[in-house]
Structures are given as structure tokens and as C-alpha cells.
N, C-alpha and C positions, 0 to 999 in steps of 0.2 A: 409398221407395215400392215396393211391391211386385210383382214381377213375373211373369212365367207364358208360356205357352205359344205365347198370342198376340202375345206380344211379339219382336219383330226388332231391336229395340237396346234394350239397359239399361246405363245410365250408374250407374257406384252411386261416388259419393263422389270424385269425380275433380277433381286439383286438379294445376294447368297454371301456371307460376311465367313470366315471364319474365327474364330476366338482363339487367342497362345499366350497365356497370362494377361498380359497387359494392352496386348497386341491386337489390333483387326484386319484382318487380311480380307482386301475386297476380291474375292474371288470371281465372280460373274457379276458385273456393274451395267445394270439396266440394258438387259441382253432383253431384243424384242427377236421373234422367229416365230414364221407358221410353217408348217410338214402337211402336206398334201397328202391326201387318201388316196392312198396305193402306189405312192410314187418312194423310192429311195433317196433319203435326202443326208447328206455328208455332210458331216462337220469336221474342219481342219485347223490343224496349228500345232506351233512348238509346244512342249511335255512346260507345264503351266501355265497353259492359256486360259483354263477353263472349264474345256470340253467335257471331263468327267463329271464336276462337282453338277453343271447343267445340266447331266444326264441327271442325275443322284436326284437334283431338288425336282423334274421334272415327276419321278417315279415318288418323292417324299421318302428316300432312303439316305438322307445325309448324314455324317457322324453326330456324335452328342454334340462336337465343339464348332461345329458350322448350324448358322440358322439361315432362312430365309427372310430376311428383314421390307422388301418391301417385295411391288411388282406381282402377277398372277399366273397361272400354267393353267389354260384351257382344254383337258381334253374333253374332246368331244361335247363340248357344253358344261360340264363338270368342272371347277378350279380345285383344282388337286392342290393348292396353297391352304384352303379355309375347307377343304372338306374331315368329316368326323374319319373315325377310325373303321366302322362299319360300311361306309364307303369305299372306301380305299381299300376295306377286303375284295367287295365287290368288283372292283378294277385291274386291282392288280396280279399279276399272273391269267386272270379268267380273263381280260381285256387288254391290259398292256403288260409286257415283259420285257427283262433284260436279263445281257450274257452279262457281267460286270469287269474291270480291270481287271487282270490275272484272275482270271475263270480255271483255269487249270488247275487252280487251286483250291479250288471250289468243292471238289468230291470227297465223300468224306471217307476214308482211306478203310472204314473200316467195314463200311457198307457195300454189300452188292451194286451192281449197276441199278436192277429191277428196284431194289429197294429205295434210293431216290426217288423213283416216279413215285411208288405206292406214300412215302413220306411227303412228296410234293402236291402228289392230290388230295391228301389228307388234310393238309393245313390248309387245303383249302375249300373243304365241306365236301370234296368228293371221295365215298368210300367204294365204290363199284368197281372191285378188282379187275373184273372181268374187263370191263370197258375201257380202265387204266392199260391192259396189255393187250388189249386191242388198238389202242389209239397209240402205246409208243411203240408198237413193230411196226405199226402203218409209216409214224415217224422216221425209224431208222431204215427200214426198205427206201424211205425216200430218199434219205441222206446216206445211202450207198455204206450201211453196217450192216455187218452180221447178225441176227436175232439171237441166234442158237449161240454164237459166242459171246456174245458183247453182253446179254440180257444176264447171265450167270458172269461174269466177271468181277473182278475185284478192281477200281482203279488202278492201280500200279501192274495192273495187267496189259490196259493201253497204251497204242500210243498216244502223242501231244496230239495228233490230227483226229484218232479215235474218239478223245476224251473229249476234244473240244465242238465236233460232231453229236456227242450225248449230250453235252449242256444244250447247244441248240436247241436239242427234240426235247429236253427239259423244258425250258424256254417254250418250246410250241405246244408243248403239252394239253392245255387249257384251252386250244386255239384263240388265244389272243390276237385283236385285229390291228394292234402294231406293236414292232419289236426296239428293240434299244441293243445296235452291239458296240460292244466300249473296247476299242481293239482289241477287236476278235480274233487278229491274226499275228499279231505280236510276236509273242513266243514260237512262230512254227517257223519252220526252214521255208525255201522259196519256190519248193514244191507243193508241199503242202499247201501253202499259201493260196497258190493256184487254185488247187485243188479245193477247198474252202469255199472261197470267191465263188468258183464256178457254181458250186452247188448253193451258196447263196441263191445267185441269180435262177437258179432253175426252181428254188423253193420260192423266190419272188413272184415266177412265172406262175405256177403250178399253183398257190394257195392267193396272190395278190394282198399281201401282205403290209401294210405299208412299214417301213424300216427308217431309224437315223442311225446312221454306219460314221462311229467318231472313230478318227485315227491321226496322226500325227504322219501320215504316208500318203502322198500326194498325189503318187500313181496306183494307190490302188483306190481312190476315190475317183481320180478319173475314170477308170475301168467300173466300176459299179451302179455311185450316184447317177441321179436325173438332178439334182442343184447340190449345191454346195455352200455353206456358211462358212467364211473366214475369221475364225475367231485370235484376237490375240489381246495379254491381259486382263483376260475376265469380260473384253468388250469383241460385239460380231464387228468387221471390218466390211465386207462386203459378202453379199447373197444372192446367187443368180442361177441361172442354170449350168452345168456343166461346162460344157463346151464355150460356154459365152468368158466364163471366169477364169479357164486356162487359157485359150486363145487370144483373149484380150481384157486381160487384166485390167481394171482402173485402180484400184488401191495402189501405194507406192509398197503397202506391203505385198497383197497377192503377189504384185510381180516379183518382190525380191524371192518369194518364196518358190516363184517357177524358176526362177534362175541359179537354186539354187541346187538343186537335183540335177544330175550327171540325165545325160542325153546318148543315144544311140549314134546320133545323127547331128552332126554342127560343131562347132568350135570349142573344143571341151576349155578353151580360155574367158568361155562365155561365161561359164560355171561360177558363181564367188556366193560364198557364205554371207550372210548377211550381220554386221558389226556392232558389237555391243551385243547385249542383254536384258532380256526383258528387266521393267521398273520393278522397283520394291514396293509391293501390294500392299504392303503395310501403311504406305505412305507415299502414294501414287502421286507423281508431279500434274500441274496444271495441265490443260489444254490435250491435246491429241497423246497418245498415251506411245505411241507410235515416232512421235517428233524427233525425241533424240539420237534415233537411228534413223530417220530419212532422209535421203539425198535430195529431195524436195521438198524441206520443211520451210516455211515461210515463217515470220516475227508470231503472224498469228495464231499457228498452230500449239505455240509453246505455251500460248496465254489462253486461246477459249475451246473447250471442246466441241467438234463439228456435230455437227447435224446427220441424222441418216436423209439421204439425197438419192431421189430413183434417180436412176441417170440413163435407162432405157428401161423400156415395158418389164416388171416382176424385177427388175436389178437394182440393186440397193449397195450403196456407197456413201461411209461414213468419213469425208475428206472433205476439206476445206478451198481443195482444188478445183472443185462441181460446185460448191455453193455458189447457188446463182447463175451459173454457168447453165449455157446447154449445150450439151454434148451431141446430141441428137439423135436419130436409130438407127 
């Protein structure tokens, strides 16, 4: 996919292996993706698609037992793959941040709220106290806490929606110019939920941040994102804008995955979970990775893997059913 000026991250080809003794688990298999300056951009799919470890190699935080074996991560001109470590000070948190998987988990039970921030700008060359609680009550005024309560608290003081509120402004601390949230809303009820989201979008407004919002929740990417990457086994499936990927699907995956979430509105028989299970990454079958659960798999999908195919302006489709084909606008 093609990149340019307006772009703040380009992923070209990046392929992230995991190690388990003997084992190689292709966890992200030549995932190409650009994120737009100052746009929210979604990433989707079932719990093993990929979507975290993508995040992890994007920021260079992967475990000991996963590497990055091939492929590049462009921020901002920078390949965060071959950069040194004094680099990557420079970047990370002061330029890019992330909330990570179970963030709630995050706080260290023993430390003040305050103390976090003063421990988080320290690590990273900033000692100006003063400045540090000036910049996180600006944060948390914004994200609708308490200063006087939240600032002197204990973790196990908050709540999930409180706590998950302070890692953000953790997170924004630095004013980093894009964020990385790795289901940020997971663990909260579906109020809060709300509640969250909304003040996402109003901290997207207010600072113009650019964001990738990974979740396994289909409607709360629609309510967020400006595009959306469909990721499944370790490979993106299709990428487009919002509204173009729910409304009109081309993958035979996207759509199974719209059809598979309950509806307000229609024929709740329309509903069916999608059959089978993801492949064994250990030992990924030929051809379209997708095949063995498609209702429209052809001889050829089983045998060669497709091609990414624009199949209207910025939308990108990796199916065998567009190659060569024109769909048209």
C-alpha cells in the first residue's frame, strides 16, 4: 500500500515469528499498513489474529520469545525495526505511546497515582516536578478526574474506569504525537465503555492526536475509527475506511464478521457465528489462510496465497475473488 507524506506510520511487510521450543508461530505474516496523521485508525479481529503482537513490534516492546524476522515499521521516517536503543528512547513515550493489553494491570499497587507520572518522566530524562503536575492535572481535568482525589490515591483506590482514565493521561504525559490503545475498553462494563470512547473522541478532538484503536469489538470501531484494518491470522484482510468496510464488505471474511454480531434492527436469524477456527500458526496451511472457513473458497484459494488488490480508491482487499477483476467505484 502506498505511502506518502501524510502518513505517520507505514508498516511495509513486517513479519513477527514467535519461538515455543521447537515451534514457530507466525504471528503477523507480511502485514503491510499506513495510519494517517491525525486520523483514528482501527484495527479488528478474533482474540489471535495478531492485532497486539503488531502493536508490540510496531512500539519494539515484543517478549524475549517473539522476534521480528523480516519486513520495516516507519515512523515518521524512522524504522523503528533497525533503530539503536538511544533512538527509541527518543521516541517512545516522548513521540509514540501505548495503553497495552490488560492496562489495569498496569499500576503498580504500591505506588501513589502522582508517583507514576514523577517515575514515568524520569525514565524518560524528564526531572521538572513542577511541569510533571502541571501537565498531568491539565491531563486529568481533561479526562473528567479528580486532581485532589485521584492525584494522592492508591490504585485499589479506583475504579476500572478511573484507573483506566490515568493510564491514558500516563500515556499522554510526554505529549506524544500518536497513541496505540490495545483494548482499552475490554475489562469495563458498558457504561463505562461509553464513557471512555466518548472522552477518546473529545481528547482526539481537543489535542489531534493520531490513534490505532485495536480491539476485537466491531461496534466500537465503527463508533470511533476514520478506517479500519481487518486482520485475521497474523495477515490484514481488508483496509478502508469505516463506513465503506461495514457497509459493504468485500472480504468473505469482513462480512462474516458483520454478520456476526447481534443487530438492534433485522432479522436476528441473519446472525451465525462464523465455523471453524482459526489455522495452526505453527503450521499455517497453503494458500488464503481464510479458505477453510469460506463459503466462497475456490480450488485456488487452498493453493496460492492472494495478492493485496485496491478494489476502490484507499481500499485494499486481499482475495482471490478481485484479482483481475474490477469491481469498480
Amino acid at each position: 500500500m502506498p505511502g506518502g507524506s501524510r502518513d505517520i506510520l507505514e508498516v511495509k511487510d513486517l513479519v513477527v515469528h514467535y519461538f515455543s521450543g521447537k515451534k514457530r508461530i507466525h504471528a503477523v505474516n507480511h502485514v503491510s499498513l499506513t495510519v494517517h496523521r491525525g486520523e483514528i485508525m482501527g484495527v479488528v479481529g478474533e482474540s489471535g489474529s495478531g492485532k497486539s503482537t503488531l502493536a508490540m513490534a510496531v512500539m519494539r516492546i515484543l517478549p524475549p520469545n517473539a522476534r521480528i524476522v523480516g519486513g520495516h515499521v516507519f515512523f515518521d521516517g524512522v524504522d523503528m525495526v533497525s533503530a539503536g536503543q538511544e533512538e527509541l528512547r527518543r521516541i517512545l513515550w516522548r513521540r509514540m505511546s501505548i495503553i497495552p493489553q490488560a492496562a489495569l494491570n498496569a499500576l503498580n499497587p504500591v505506588l501513589k497515582i502522582k508517583s507514576h507520572f514523577y517515575e514515568t518522566a524520569r525514565a524518560h530524562g524528564v526531572e521538572d516536578r513542577e511541569w510533571v503536575d502541571k501537565r498531568a492535572l491539565e491531563l486529568m481535568r481533561l479526562l473528567n478526574l479528580d486532581p485532589e482525589r485521584v492525584w494522592e490515591s492508591y490504585p485499589h483506590e479506583l475504579s476500572g474506569g478511573m484507573k483506566q482514565r490515568v493510564l491514558i493521561a500516563l500515556a499522554m504525559l510526554l505529549e506524544p504525537e500518536f497513541l496505540i490503545l490495545d483494548e482499552p475498553t475490554t475489562a469495563l462494563d458498558v457504561l463505562t465503555q461509553r464513557f471512555i470512547l466518548d472522552l477518546l473522541k473529545k481528547l482526539h478532538e481537543e489535542t489531534k492526536i493520531t490513534m490505532m484503536f485495536i480491539t476485537h469489538d466491531i461496534s466500537v470501531i465503527a463508533d470511533i475509527a476514520d478506517r479500519v484494518a481487518v486482520m485475521y491470522a497474523g495477515k490484514i484482510m481488508e483496509v478502508g475506511d469505516v463506513y465503506t468496510v461495514f457497509k459493504e464488505p468485500f472480504h468473505p471474511y469482513s462480512l462474516a464478521l458483520m454478520k456476526s454480531i447481534p443487530s438492534l434492527v433485522g432479522d436476528i436469524e441473519e446472525m451465525k457465528s462464523i465455523p471453524g477456527s482459526l489455522p495452526d500458526l505453527s503450521n499455517p496451511p497453503p494458500g488464503c489462510l481464510f479458505a477453510p472457513r469460506c463459503e466462497r473458497a475456490m480450488p485456488r484459494c487452498r493453493r496460492e496465497e492472494p495478492p493485496i488488490i485496491e478494489v476502490k480508491r484507499d481500499h485494499y482487499v486481499s482475495c482471490w475473488l478481485y484479482a483481475g477483476g474490477d469491481v469498480g467505484e
